[in-house]
NUPA-697965 format. One line per 10 residues: number of its first residue (from 1); their letters; for each residue x, y, z of N, C-alpha, C, CB. Coordinates in Angstrom, 3 decimals. Glycine has a CB too. Example, Ala and Ser with C-alpha at 12.3 -4.5 7.8 and 13.67 -1.06 7.14 Angstrom:
<sites>
1> AS> 13.190:-5.690:7.800:12.300:-4.500:7.800:13.200:-3.300:7.800:11.308:-4.473:9.046  12.850:-2.250:7.080:13.670:-1.060:7.140:12.900:0.030:7.870:14.084:-0.598:5.725
</sites>
This chain:
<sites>
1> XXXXXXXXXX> -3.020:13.553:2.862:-3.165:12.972:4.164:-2.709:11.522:4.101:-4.615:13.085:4.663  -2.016:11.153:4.931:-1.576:9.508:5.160:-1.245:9.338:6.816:0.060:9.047:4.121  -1.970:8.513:7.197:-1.756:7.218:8.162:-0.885:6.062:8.332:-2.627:6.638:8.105  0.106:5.984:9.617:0.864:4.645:9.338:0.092:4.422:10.584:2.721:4.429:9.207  0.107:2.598:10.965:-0.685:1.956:11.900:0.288:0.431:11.953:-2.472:1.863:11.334  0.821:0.575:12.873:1.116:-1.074:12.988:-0.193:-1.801:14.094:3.006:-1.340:13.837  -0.223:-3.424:13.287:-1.375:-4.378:13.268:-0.935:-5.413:13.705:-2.013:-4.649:12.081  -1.655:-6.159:13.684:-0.984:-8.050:14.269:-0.721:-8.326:12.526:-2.761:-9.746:15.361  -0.950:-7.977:11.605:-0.382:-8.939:10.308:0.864:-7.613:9.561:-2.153:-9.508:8.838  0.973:-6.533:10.734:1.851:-5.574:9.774:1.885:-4.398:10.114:1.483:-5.473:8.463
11> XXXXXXXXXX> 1.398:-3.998:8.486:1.021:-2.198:8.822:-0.272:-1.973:7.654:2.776:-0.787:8.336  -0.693:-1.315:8.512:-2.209:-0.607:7.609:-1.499:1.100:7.204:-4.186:-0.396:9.117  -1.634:1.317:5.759:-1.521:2.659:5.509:-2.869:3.111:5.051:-0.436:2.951:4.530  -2.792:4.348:4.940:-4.050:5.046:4.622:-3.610:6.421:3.902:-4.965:5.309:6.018  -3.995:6.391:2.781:-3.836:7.823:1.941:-4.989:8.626:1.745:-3.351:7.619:0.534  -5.207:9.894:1.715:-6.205:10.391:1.223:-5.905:11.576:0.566:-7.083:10.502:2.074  -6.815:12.232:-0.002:-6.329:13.593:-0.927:-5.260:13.407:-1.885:-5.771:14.772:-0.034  -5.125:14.889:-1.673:-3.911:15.492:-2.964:-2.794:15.482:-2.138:-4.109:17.265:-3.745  -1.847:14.417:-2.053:-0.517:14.129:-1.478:0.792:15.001:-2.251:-0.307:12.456:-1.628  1.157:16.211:-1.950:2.302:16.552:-2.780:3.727:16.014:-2.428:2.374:17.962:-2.799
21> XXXXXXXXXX> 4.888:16.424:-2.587:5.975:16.037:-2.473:6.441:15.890:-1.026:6.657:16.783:-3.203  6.342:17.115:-0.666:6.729:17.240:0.764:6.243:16.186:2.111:6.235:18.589:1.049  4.826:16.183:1.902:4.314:15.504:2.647:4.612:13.680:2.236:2.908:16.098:2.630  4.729:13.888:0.555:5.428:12.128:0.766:6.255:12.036:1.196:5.808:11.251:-0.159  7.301:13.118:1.675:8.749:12.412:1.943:8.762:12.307:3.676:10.260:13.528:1.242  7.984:13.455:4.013:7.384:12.622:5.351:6.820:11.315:5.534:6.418:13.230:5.829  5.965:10.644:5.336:5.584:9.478:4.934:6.702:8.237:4.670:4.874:9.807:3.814  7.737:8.799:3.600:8.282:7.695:3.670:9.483:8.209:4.959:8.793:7.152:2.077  10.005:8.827:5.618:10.565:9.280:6.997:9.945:8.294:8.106:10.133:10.932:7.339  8.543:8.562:8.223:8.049:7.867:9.027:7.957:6.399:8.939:7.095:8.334:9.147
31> XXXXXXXXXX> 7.856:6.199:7.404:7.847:4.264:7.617:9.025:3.876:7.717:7.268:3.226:6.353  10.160:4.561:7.236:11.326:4.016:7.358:11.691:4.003:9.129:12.351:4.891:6.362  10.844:4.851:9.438:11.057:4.373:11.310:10.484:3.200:12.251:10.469:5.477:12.170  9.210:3.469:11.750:8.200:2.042:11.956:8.664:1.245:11.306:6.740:1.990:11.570  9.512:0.794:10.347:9.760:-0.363:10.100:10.794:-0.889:10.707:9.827:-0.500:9.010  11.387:-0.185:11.612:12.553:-0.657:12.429:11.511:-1.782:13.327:13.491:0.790:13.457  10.587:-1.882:14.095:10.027:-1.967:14.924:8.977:-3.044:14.431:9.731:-0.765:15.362  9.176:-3.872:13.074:8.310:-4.717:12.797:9.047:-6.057:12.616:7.547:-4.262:11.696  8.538:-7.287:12.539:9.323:-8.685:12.425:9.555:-8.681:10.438:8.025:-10.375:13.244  10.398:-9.307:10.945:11.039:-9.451:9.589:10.260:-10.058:8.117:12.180:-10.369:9.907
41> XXXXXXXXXX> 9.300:-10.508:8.486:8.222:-10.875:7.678:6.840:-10.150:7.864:8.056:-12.243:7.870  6.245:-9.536:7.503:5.111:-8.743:7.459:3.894:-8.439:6.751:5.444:-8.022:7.456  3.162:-7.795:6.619:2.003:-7.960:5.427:1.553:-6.282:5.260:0.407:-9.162:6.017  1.110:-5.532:4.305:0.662:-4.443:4.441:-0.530:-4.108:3.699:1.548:-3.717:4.251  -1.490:-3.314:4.323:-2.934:-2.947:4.076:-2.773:-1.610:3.446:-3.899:-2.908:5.437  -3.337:-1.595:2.192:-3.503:-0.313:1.714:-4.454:0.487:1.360:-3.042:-0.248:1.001  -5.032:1.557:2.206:-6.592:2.314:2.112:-5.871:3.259:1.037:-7.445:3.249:3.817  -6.316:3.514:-0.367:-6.401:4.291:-0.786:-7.722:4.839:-1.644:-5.480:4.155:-1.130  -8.934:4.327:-0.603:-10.319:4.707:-1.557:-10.597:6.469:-1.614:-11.922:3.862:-0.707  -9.710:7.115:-0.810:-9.892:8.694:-0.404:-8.745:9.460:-1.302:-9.607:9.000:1.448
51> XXXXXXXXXX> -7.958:8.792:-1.971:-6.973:9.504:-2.584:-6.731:9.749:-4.079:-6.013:9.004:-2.165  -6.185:11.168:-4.005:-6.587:11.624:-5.989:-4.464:11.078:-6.235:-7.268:14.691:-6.546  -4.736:11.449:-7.958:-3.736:10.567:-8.203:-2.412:11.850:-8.137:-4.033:9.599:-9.805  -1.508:11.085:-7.613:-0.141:11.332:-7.517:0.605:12.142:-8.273:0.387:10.390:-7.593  1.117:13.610:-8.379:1.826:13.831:-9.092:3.178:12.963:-9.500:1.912:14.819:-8.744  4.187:13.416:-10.248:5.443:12.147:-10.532:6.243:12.319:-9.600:6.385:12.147:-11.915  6.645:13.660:-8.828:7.586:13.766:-7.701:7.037:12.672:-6.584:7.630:15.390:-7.100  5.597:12.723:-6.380:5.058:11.836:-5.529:5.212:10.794:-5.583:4.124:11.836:-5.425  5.503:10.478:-7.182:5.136:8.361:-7.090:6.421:8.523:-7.289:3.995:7.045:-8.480  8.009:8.907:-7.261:9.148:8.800:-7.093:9.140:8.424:-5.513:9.862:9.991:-7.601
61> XXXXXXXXXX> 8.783:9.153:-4.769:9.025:8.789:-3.818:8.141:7.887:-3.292:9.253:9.634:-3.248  6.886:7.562:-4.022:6.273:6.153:-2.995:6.981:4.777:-3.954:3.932:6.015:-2.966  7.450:4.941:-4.773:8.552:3.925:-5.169:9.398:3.621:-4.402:9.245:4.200:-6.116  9.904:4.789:-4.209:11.307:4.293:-2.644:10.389:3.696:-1.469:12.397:6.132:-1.638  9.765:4.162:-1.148:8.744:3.374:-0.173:8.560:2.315:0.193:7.830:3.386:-0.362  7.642:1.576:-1.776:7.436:-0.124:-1.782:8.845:-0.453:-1.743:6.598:-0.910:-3.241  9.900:-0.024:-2.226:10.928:-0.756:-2.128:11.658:-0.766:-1.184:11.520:-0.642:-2.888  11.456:-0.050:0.162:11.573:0.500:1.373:11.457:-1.019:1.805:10.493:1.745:1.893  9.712:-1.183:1.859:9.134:-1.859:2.392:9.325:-3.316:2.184:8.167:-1.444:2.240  9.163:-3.672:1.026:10.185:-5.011:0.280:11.225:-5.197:0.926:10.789:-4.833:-1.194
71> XXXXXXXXXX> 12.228:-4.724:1.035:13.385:-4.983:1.536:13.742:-5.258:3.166:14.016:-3.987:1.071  12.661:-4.419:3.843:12.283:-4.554:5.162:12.056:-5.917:5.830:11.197:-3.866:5.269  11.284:-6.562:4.339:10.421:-7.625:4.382:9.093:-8.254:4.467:10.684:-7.897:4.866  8.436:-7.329:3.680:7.177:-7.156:3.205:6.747:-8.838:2.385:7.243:-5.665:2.100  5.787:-9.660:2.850:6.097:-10.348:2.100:4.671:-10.332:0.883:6.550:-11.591:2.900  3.211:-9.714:1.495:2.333:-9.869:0.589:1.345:-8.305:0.839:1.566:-11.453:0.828  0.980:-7.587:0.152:0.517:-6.333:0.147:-1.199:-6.515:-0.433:1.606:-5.372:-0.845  -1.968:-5.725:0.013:-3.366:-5.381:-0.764:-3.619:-3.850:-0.211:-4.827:-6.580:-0.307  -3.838:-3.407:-1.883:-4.195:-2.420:-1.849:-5.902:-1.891:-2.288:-3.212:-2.020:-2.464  -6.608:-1.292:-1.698:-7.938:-1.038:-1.343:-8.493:0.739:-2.517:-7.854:-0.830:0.788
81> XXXXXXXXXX> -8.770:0.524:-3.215:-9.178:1.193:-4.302:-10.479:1.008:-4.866:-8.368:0.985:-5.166  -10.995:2.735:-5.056:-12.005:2.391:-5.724:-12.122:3.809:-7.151:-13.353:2.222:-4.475  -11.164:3.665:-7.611:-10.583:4.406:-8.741:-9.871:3.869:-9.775:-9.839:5.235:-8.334  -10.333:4.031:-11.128:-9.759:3.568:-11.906:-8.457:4.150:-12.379:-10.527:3.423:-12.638  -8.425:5.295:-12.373:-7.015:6.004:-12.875:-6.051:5.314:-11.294:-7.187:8.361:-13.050  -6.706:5.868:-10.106:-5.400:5.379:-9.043:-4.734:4.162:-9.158:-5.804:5.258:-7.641  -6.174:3.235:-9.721:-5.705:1.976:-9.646:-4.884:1.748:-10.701:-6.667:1.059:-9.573  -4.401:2.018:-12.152:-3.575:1.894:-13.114:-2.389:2.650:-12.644:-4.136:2.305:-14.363  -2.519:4.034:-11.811:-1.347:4.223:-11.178:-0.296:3.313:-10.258:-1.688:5.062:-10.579  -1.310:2.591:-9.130:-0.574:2.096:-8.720:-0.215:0.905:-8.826:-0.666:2.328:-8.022
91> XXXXXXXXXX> -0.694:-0.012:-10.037:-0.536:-1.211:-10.699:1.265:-0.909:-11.536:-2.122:-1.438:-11.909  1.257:0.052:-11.962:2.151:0.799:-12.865:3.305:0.523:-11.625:1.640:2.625:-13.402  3.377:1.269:-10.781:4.540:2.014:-10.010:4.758:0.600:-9.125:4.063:3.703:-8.997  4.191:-0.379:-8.940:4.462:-2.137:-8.345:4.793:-3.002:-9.833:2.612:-3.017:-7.405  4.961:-2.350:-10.538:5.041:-3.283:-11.851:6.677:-2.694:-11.846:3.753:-2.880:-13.517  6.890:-1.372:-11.631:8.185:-0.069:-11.736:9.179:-0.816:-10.612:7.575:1.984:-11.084  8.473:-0.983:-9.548:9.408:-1.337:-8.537:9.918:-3.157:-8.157:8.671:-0.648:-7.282  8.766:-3.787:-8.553:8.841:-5.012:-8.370:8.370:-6.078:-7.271:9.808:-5.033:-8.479  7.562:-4.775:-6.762:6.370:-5.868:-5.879:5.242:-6.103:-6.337:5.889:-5.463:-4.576  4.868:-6.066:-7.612:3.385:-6.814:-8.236:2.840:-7.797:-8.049:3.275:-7.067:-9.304
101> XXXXXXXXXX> 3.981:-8.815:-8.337:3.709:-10.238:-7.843:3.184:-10.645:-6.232:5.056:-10.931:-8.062  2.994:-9.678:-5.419:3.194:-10.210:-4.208:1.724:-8.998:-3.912:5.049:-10.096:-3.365  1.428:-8.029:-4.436:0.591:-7.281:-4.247:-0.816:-7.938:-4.995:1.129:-5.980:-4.669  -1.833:-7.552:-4.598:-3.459:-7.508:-4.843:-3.588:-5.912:-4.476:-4.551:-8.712:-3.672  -4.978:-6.066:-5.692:-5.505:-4.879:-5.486:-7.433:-5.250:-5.094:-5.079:-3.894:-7.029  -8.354:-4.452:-4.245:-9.279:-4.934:-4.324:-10.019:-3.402:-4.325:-9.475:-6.069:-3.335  -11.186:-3.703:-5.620:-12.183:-2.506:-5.804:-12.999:-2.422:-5.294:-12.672:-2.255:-6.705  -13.097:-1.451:-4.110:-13.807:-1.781:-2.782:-15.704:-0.981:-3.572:-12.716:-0.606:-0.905  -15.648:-0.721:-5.012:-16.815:-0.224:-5.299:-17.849:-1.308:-5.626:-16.643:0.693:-6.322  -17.204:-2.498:-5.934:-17.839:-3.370:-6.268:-17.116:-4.836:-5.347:-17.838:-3.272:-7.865
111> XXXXXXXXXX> -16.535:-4.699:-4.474:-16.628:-5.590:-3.199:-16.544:-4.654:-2.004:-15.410:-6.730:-3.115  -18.369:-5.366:-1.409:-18.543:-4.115:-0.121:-18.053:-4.842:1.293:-20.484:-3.523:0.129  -17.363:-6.149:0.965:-16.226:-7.217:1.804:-14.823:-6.793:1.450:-16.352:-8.974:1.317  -14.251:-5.632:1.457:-13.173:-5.622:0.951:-12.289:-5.622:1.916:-13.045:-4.750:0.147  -12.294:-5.314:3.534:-11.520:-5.359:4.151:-11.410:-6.903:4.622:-11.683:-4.378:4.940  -12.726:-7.635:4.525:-12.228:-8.999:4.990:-11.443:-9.962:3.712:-13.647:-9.836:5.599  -11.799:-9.260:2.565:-10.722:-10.100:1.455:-9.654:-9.303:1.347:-11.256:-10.386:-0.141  -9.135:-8.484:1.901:-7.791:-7.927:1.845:-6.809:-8.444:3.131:-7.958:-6.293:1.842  -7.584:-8.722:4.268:-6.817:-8.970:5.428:-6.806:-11.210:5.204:-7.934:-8.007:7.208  -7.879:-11.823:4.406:-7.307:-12.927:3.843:-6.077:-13.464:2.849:-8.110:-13.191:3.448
121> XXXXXXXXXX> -5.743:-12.408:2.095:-4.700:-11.799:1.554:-3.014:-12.077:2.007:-5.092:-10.495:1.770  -3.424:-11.336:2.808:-2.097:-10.794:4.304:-1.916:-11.842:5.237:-2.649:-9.356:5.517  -2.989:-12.475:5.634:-2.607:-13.039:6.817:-2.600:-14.455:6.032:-3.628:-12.773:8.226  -3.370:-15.299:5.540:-3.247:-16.185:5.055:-2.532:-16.795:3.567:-4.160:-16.264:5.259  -2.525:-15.670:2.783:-2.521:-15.754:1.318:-3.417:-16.293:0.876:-1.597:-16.277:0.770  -4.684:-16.410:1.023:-5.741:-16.140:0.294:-6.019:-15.429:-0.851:-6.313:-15.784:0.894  -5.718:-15.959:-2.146:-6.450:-14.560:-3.226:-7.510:-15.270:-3.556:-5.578:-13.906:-4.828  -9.007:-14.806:-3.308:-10.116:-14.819:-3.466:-10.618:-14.447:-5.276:-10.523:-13.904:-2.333  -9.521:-14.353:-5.792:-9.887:-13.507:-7.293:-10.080:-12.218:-6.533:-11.492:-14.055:-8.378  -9.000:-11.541:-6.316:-9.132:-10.207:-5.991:-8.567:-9.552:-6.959:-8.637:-9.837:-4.794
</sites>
């Protein structure tokens, strides 16, 4: 399951479950449309506290994605996790593509403020030690 949402600082995504191939390449179909439709500088929110980890066909294609999105003009990302394997996944695949530097991750198990330190993030550049 995934959600796209455009926001006043961007886009909020939302993943949940067992995402296979097919349905990522929908996903990235759809952002590559919504991103026609955003300003050239942007910020993106990432819910993935509902989602199991990625087969490799999957994180092939959410690679094209961040780098979708980068190029769009993404300028600062937080992603919302409360998994340790997801979270080494997707530390991995922003390390693969080359938006790390610009991404946060926040462990929403042990910050129960995680949407207000993720959207300080985005809108301000705020890293709180996230």
């Amino acid at each position: 399951m995934y959600k796209i949402e455009k926001t006043s600082y961007g886009i909020k995504l939302t993943f949940g479950g067992f995402i296979q191939k097919e349905e990522m390449n929908f996903w990235l179909d759809e952002s590559e449309f919504i991103l026609k439709s955003v300003s050239s500088k942007f910020g993106v929110f990432v819910d993935m506290r509902e989602l199991k980890p990625l087969p490799s066909d999957s994180q092939e294609i959410m690679q094209k994605g961040q780098l979708m999105y980068k190029l769009k003009g993404m300028e600062r990302s937080v992603v919302i996790l409360d998994n340790p394997i997801i979270t080494l996944q997707f530390k991995r695949i922003a390390k693969e593509t080359g938006i790390y530097d610009w991404e946060r991750y926040v462990d929403a198990s042990k910050n129960p403020n995680w949407e207000e330190l993720g959207k300080k993030w985005l809108v301000s550049g705020i890293d709180t030690g996230l």
